[in-house]
Chimera marker file (.cmm) of the C-alpha trace (Angstrom):
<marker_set name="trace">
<marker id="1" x="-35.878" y="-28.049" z="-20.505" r="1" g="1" b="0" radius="0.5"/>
<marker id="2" x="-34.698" y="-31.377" z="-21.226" r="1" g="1" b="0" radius="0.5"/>
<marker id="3" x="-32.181" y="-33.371" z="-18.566" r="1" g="1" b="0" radius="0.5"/>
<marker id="4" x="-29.247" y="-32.844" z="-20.578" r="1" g="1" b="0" radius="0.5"/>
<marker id="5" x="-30.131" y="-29.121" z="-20.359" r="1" g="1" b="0" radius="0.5"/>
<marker id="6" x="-30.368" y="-29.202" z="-17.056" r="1" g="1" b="0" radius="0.5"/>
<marker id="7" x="-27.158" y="-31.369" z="-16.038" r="1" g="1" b="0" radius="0.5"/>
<marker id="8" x="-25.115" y="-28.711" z="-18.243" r="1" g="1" b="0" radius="0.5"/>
<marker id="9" x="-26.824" y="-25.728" z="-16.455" r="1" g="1" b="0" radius="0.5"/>
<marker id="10" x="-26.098" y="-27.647" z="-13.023" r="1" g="1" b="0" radius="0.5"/>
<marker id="11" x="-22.084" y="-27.932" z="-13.990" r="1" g="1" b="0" radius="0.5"/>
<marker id="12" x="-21.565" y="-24.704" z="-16.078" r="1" g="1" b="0" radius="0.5"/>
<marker id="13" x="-23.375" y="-22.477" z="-13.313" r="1" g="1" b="0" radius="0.5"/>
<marker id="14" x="-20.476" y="-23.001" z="-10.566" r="1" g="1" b="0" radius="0.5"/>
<marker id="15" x="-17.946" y="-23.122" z="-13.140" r="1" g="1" b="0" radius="0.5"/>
<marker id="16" x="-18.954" y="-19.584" z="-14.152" r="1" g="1" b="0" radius="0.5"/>
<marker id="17" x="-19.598" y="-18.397" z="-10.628" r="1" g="1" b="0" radius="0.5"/>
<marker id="18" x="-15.851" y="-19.538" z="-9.804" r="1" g="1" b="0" radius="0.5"/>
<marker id="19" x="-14.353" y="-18.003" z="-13.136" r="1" g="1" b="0" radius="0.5"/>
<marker id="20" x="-16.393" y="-14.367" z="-12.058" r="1" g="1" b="0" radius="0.5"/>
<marker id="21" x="-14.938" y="-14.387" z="-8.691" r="1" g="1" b="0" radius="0.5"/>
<marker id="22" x="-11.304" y="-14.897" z="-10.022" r="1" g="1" b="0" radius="0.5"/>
<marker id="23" x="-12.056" y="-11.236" z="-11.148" r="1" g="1" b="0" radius="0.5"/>
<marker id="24" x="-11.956" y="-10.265" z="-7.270" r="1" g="1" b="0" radius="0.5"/>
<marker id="25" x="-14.389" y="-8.295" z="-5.648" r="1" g="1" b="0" radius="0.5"/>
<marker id="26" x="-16.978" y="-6.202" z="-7.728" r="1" g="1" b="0" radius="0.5"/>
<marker id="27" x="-14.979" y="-7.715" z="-11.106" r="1" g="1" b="0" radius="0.5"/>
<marker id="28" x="-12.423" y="-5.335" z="-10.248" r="1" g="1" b="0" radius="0.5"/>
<marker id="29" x="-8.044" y="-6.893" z="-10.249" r="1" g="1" b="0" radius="0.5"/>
<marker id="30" x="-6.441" y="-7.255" z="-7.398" r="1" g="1" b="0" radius="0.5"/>
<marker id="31" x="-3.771" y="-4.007" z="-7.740" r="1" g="1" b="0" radius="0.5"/>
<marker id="32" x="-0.316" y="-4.692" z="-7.706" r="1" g="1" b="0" radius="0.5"/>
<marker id="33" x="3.405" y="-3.140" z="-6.875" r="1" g="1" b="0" radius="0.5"/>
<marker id="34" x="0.990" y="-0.371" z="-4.117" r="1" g="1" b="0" radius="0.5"/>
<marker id="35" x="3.499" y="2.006" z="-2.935" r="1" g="1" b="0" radius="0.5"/>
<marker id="36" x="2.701" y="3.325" z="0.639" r="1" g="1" b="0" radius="0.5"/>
<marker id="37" x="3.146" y="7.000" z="-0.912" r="1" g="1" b="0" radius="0.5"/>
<marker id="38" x="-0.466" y="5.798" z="-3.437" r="1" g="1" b="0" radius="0.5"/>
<marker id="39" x="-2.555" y="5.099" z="0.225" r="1" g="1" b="0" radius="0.5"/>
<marker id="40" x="-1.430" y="8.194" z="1.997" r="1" g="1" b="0" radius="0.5"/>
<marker id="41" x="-4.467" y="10.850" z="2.369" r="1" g="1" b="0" radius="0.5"/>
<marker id="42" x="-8.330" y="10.045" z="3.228" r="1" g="1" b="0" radius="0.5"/>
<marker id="43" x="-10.608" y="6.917" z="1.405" r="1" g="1" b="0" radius="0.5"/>
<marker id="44" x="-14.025" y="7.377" z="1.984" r="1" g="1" b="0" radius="0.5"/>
<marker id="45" x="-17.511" y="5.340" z="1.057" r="1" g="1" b="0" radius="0.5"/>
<marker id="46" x="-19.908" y="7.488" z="1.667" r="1" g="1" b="0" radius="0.5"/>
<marker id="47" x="-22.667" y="4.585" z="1.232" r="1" g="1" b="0" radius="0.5"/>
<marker id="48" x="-21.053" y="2.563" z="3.870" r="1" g="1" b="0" radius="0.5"/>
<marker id="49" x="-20.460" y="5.923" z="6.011" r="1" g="1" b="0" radius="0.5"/>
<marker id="50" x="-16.570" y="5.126" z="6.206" r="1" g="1" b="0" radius="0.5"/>
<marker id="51" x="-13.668" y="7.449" z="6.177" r="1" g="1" b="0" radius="0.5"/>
<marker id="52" x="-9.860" y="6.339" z="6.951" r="1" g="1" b="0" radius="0.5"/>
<marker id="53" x="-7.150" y="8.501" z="6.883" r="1" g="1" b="0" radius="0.5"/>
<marker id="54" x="-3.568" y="7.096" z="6.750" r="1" g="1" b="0" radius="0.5"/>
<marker id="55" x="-0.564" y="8.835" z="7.185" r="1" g="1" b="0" radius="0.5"/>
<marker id="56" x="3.071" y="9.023" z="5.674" r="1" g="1" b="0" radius="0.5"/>
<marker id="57" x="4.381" y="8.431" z="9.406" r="1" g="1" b="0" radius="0.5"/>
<marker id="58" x="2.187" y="4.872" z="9.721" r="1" g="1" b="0" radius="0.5"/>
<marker id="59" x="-0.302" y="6.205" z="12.075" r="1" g="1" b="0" radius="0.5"/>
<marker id="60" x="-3.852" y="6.248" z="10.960" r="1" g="1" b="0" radius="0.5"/>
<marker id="61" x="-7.205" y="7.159" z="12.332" r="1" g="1" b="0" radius="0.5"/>
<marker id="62" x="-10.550" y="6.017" z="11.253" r="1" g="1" b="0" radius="0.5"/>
<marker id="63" x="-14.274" y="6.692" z="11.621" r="1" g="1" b="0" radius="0.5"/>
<marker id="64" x="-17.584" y="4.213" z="10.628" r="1" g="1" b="0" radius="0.5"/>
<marker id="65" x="-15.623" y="0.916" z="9.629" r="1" g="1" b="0" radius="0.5"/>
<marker id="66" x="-18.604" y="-1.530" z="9.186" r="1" g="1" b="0" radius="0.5"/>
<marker id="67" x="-17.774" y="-5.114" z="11.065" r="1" g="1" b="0" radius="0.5"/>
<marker id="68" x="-21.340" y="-6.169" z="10.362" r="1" g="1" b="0" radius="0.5"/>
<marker id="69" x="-24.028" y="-5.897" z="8.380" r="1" g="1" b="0" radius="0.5"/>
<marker id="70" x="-27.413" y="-7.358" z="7.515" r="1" g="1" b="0" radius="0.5"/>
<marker id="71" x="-28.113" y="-9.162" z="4.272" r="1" g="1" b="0" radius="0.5"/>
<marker id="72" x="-30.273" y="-5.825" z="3.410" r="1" g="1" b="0" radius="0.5"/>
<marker id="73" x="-26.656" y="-4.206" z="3.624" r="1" g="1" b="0" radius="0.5"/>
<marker id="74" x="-27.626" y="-2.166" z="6.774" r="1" g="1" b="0" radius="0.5"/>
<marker id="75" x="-24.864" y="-1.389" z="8.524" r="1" g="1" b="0" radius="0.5"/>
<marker id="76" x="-25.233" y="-3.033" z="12.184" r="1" g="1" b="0" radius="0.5"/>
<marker id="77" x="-21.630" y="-2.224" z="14.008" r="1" g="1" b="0" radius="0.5"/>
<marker id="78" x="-18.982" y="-0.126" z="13.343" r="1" g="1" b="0" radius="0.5"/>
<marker id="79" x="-15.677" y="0.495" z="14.336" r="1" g="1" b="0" radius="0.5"/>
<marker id="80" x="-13.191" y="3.818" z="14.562" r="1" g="1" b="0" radius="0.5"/>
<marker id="81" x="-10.460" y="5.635" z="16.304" r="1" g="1" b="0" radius="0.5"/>
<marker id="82" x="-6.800" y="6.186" z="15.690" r="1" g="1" b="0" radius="0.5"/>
<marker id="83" x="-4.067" y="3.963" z="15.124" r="1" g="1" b="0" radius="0.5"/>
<marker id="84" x="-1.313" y="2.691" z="12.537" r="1" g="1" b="0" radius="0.5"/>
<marker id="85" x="-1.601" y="1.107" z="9.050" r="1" g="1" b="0" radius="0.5"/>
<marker id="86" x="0.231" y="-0.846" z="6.532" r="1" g="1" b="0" radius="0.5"/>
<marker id="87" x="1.170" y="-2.405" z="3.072" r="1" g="1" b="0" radius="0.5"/>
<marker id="88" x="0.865" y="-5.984" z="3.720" r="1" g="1" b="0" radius="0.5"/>
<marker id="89" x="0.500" y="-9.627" z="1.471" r="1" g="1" b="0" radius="0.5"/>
<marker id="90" x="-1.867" y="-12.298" z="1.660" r="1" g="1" b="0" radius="0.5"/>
<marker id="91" x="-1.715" y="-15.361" z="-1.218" r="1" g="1" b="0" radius="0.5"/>
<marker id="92" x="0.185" y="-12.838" z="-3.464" r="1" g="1" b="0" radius="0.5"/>
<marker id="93" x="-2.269" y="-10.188" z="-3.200" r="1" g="1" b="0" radius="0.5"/>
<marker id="94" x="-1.531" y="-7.033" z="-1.614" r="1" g="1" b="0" radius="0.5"/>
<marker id="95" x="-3.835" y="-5.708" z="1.162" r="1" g="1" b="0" radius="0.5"/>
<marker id="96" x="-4.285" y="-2.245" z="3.412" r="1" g="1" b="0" radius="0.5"/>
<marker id="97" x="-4.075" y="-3.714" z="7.135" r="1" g="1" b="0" radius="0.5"/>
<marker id="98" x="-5.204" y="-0.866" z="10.061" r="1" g="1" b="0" radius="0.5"/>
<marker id="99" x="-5.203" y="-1.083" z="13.443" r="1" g="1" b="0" radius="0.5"/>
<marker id="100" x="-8.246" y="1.343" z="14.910" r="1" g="1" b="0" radius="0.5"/>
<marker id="101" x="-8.416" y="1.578" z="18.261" r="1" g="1" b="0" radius="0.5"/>
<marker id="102" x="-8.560" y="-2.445" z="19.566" r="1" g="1" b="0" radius="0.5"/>
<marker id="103" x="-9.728" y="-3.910" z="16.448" r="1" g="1" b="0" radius="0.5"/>
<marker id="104" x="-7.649" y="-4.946" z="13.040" r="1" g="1" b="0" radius="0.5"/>
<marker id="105" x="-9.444" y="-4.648" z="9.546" r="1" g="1" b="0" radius="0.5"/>
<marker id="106" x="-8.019" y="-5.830" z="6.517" r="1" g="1" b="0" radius="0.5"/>
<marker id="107" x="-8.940" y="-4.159" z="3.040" r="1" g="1" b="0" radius="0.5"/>
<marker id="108" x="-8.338" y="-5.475" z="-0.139" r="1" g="1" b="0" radius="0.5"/>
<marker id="109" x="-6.331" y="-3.286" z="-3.044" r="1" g="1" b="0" radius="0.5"/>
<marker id="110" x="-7.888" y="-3.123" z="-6.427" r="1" g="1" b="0" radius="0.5"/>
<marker id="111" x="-7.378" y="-1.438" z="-9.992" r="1" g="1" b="0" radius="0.5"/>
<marker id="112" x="-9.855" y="0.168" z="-11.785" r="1" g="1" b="0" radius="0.5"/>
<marker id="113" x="-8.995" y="1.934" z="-15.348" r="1" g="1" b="0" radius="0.5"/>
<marker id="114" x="-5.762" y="2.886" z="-13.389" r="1" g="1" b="0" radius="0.5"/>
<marker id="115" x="-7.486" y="3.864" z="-9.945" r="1" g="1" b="0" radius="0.5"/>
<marker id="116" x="-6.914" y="2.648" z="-6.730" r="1" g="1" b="0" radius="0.5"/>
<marker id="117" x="-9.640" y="1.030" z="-4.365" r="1" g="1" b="0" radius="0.5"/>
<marker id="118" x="-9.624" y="-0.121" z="-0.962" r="1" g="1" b="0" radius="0.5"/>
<marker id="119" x="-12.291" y="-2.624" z="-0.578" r="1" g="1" b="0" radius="0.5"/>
<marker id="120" x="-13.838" y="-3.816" z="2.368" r="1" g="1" b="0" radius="0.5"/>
<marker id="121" x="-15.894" y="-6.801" z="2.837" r="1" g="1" b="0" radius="0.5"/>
<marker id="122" x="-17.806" y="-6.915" z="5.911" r="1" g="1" b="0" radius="0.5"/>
<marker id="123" x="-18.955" y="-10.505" z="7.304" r="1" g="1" b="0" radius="0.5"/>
<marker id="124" x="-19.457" y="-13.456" z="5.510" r="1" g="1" b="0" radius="0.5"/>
<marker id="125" x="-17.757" y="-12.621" z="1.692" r="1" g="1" b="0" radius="0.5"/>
<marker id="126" x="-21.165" y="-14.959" z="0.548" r="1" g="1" b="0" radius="0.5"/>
<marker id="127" x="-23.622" y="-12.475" z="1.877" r="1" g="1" b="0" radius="0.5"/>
<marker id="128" x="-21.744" y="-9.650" z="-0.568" r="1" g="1" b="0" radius="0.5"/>
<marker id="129" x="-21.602" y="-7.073" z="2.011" r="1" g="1" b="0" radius="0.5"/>
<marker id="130" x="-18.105" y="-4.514" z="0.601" r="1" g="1" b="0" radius="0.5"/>
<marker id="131" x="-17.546" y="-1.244" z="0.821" r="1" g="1" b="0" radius="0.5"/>
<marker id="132" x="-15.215" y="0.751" z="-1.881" r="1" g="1" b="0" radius="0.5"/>
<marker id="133" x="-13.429" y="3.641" z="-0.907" r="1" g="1" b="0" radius="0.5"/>
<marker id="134" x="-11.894" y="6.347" z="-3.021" r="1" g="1" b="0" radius="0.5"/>
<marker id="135" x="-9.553" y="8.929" z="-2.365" r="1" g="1" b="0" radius="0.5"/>
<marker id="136" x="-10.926" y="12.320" z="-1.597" r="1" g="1" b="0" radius="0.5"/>
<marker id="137" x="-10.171" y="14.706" z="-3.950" r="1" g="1" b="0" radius="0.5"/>
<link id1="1" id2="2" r="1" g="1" b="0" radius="0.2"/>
<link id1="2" id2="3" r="1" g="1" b="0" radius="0.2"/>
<link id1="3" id2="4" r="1" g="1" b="0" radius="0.2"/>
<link id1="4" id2="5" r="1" g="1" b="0" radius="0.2"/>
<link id1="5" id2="6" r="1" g="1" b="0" radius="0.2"/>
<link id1="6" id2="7" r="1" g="1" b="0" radius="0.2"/>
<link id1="7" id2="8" r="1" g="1" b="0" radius="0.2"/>
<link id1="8" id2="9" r="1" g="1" b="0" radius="0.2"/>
<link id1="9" id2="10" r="1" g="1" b="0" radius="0.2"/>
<link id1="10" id2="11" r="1" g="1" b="0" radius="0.2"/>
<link id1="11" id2="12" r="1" g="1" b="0" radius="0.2"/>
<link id1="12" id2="13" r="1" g="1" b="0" radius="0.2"/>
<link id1="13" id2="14" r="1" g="1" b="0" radius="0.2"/>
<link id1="14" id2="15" r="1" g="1" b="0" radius="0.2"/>
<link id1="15" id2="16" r="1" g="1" b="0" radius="0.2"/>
<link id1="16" id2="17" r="1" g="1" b="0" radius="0.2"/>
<link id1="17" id2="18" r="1" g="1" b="0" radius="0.2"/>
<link id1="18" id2="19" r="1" g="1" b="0" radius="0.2"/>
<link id1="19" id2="20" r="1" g="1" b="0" radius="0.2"/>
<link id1="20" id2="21" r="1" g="1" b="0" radius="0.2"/>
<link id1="21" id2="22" r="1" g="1" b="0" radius="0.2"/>
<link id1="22" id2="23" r="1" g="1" b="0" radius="0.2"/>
<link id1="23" id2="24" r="1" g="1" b="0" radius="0.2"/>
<link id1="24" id2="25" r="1" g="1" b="0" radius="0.2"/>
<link id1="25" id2="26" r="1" g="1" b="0" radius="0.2"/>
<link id1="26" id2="27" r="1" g="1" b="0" radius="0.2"/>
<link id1="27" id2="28" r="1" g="1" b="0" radius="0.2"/>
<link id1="28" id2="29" r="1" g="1" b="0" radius="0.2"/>
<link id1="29" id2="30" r="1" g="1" b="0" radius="0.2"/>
<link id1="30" id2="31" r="1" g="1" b="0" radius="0.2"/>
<link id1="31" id2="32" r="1" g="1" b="0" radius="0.2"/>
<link id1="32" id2="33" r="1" g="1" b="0" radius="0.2"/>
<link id1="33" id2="34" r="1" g="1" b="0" radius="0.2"/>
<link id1="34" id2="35" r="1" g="1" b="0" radius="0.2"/>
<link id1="35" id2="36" r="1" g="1" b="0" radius="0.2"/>
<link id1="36" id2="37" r="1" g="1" b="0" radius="0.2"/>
<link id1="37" id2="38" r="1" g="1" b="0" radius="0.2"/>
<link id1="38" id2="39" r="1" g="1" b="0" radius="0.2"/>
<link id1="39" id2="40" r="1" g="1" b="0" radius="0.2"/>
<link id1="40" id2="41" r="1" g="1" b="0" radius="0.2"/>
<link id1="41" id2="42" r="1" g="1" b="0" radius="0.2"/>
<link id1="42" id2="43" r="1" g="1" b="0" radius="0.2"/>
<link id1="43" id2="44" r="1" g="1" b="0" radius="0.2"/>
<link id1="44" id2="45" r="1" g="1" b="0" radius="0.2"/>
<link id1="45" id2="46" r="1" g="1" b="0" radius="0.2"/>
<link id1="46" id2="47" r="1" g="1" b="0" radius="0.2"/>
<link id1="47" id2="48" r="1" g="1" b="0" radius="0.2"/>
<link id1="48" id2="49" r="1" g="1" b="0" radius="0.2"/>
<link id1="49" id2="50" r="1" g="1" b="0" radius="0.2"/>
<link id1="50" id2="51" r="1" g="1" b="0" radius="0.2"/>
<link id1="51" id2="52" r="1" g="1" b="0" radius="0.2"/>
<link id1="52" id2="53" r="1" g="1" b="0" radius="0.2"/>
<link id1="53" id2="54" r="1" g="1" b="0" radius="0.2"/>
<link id1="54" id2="55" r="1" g="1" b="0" radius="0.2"/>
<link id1="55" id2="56" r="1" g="1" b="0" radius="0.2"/>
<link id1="56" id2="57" r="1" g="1" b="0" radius="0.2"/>
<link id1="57" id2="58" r="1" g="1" b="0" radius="0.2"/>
<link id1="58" id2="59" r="1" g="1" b="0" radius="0.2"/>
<link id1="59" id2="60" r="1" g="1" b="0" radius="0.2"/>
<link id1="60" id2="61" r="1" g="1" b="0" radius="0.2"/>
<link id1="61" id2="62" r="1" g="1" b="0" radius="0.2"/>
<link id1="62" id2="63" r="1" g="1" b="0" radius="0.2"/>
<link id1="63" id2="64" r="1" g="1" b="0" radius="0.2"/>
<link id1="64" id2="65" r="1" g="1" b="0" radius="0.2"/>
<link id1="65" id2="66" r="1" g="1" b="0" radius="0.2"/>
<link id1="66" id2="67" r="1" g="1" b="0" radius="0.2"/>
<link id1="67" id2="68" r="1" g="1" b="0" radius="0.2"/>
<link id1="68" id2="69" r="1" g="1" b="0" radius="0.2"/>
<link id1="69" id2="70" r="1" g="1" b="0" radius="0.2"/>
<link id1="70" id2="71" r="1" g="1" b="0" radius="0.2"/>
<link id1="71" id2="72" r="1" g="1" b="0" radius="0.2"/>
<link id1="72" id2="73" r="1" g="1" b="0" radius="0.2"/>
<link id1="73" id2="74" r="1" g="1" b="0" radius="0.2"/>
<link id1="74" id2="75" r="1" g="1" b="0" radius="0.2"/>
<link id1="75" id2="76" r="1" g="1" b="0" radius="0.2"/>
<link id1="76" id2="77" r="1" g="1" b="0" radius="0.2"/>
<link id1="77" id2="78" r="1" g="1" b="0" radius="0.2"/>
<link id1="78" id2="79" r="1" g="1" b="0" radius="0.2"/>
<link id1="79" id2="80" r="1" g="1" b="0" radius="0.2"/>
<link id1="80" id2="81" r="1" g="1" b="0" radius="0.2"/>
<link id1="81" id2="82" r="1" g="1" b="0" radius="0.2"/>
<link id1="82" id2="83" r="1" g="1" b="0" radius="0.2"/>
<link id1="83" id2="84" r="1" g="1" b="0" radius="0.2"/>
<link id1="84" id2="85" r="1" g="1" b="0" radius="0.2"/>
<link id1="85" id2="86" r="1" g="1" b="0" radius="0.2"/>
<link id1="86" id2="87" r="1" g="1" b="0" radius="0.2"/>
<link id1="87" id2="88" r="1" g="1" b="0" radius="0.2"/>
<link id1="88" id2="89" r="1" g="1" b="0" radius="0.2"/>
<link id1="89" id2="90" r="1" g="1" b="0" radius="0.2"/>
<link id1="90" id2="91" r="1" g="1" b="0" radius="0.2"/>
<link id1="91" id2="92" r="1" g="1" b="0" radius="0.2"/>
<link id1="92" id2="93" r="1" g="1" b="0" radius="0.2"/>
<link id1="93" id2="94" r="1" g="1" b="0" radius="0.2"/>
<link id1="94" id2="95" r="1" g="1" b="0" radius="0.2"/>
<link id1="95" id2="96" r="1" g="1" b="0" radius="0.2"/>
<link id1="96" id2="97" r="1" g="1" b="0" radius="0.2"/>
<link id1="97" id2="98" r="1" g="1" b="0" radius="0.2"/>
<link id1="98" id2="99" r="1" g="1" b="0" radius="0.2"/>
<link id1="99" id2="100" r="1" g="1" b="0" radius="0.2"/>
<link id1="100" id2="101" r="1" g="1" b="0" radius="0.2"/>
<link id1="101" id2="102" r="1" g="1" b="0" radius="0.2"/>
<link id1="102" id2="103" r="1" g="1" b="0" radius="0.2"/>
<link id1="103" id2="104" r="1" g="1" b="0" radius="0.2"/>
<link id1="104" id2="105" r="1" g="1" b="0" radius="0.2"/>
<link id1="105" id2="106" r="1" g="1" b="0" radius="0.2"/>
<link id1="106" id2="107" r="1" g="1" b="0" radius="0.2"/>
<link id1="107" id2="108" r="1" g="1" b="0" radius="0.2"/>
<link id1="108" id2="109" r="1" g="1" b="0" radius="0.2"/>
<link id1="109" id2="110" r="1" g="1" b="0" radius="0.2"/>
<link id1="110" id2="111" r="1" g="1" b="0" radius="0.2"/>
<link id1="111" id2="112" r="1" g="1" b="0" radius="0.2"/>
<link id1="112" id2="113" r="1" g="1" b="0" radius="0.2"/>
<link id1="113" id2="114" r="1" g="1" b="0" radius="0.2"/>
<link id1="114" id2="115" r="1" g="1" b="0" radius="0.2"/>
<link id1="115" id2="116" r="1" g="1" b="0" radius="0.2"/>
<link id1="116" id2="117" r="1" g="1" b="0" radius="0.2"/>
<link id1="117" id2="118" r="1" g="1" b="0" radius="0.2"/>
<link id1="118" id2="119" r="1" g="1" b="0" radius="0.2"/>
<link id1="119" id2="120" r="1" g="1" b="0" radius="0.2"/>
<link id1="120" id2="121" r="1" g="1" b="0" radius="0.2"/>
<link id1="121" id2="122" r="1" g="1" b="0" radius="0.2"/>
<link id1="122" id2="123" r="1" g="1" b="0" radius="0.2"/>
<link id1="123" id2="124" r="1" g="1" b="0" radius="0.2"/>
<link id1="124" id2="125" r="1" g="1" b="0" radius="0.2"/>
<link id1="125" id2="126" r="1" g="1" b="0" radius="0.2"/>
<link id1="126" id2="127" r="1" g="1" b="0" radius="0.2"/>
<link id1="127" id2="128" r="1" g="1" b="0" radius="0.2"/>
<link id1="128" id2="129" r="1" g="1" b="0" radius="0.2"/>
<link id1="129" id2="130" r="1" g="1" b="0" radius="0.2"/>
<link id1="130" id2="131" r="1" g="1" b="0" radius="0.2"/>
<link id1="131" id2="132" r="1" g="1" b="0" radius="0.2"/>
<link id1="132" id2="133" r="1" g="1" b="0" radius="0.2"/>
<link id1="133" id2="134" r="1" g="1" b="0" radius="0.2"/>
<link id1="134" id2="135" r="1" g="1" b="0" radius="0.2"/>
<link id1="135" id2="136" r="1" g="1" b="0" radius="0.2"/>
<link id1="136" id2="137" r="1" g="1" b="0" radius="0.2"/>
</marker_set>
């Protein structure tokens, strides 16, 4: 590969890098206009060994929230236990915020062909440690 080659791969590789993360997580839009009535019932990710269960009343409970993990993805703390959730907005994007037990995680809302997520990224957003949960059915 000749220089020039290699100066365009050196500025088009963080230009594309930055234009794929605009996506959001896993290429997937941030959702938008989430109605509280769309997150009541159970989200699960049964890789990640999560399940979350909010409530019409607020209150929520929750069982195998990953805080950390290892760049291998193993799961090396988790989190759980009842509490209270809601719809809230950070830089124009909507987000799931819970309260289990003494700790606060924030999940991100996304759209898929017309289906909700609630995406979790655990530690550092670099090391690409999320977690996707779907509704149970």
């Amino acid at each position: 590969m000749d220089s020039r080659a290699w100066k365009w791969a050196l500025i088009a590789a963080p230009v594309m890098m930055s234009v794929s993360a605009c996506g959001g997580w896993g290429g997937y839009p941030a959702a938008k206009n989430v109605h509280e009535s769309q997150l009541v019932g159970t989200w699960r990710d049964p890789d990640c060994g999560t399940e979350v269960t909010l409530k019409r009343d607020g209150s929520a409970s929750a069982t195998g929230i990953p805080t950390e993990m290892e760049l291998d993805g193993k799961v090396t703390q988790k989190v759980g236990g009842a509490g209270t959730w809601e719809i809230g907005e950070f830089r124009g994007d909507q987000q799931l915020e819970v309260a289990a037990g003494d700790t606060y995680i924030t999940f991100d809302l996304y759209s898929d062909k017309g289906r909700l997520l609630v995406g979790l990224t655990v530690g550092d957003p670099d090391d690409m440690n999320w977690c996707i949960l779907t509704r149970k059915s």
